[in-house]
C-alpha angles and dihedrals in degrees: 000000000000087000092055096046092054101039106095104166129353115235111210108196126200110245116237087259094058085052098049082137076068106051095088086056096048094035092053090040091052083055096048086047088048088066098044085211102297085125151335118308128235127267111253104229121218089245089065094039091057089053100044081054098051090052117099097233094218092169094032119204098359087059093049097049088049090050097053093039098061078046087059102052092044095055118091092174132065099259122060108228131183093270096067089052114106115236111295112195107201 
C-alpha cells in the first residue's frame, strides 16, 4: 500500500549494453573522474574501447567505472591500451 501511494512514475533506464554509442563518453568521463583533476586523462584508444564493447556489462556503469578506473591507475603513459584493463571474462 505504502508502495502504491509513493510511487509516482516508474523510470526504466537503458542498461550499459543497450548504450554501447556511449561507451567512448563515459569511458573517457570515468577516466577524467579517475584523476579527480590532478592532471590530464588518458586518451582511450580504439583497442580498449573494442574490447569494453564486446563485454557483457552485467553490472553495468558501476563495473565500468570500476574497470577504467584500475586502468587508470595501471597506465603510466597518456593513452589507455588493453594491457592496463583488468581481466574481463566475457
Amino acid at each position: 500500500d505504502l508502495y502504491d501511494q509513493i510511487r509516482v512514475c516508474l523510470l526504466e533506464t537503458p542498461t550499459l549494453r543497450d548504450t554501447l554509442e556511449d561507451l567512448p563518453l563515459l569511458a573517457q568521463y570515468y577516466a577524467t573522474k579517475q584523476l579527480d583533476g590532478s592532471g590530464p586523462p588518458p586518451k582511450i584508444s580504439e583497442l580498449v574501447l573494442e574490447k569494453l564493447r564486446e563485454y557483457a556489462w552485467t553490472r553495468n556503469f558501476a563495473e565500468l567505472a570500476r574497470v577504467i578506473g584500475e586502468a587508470v591507475i595501471r597506465c603510466d603513459g597518456d593513452e589507455l591500451l588493453p594491457e592496463h584493463l583488468p581481466d574481463l571474462a566475457t
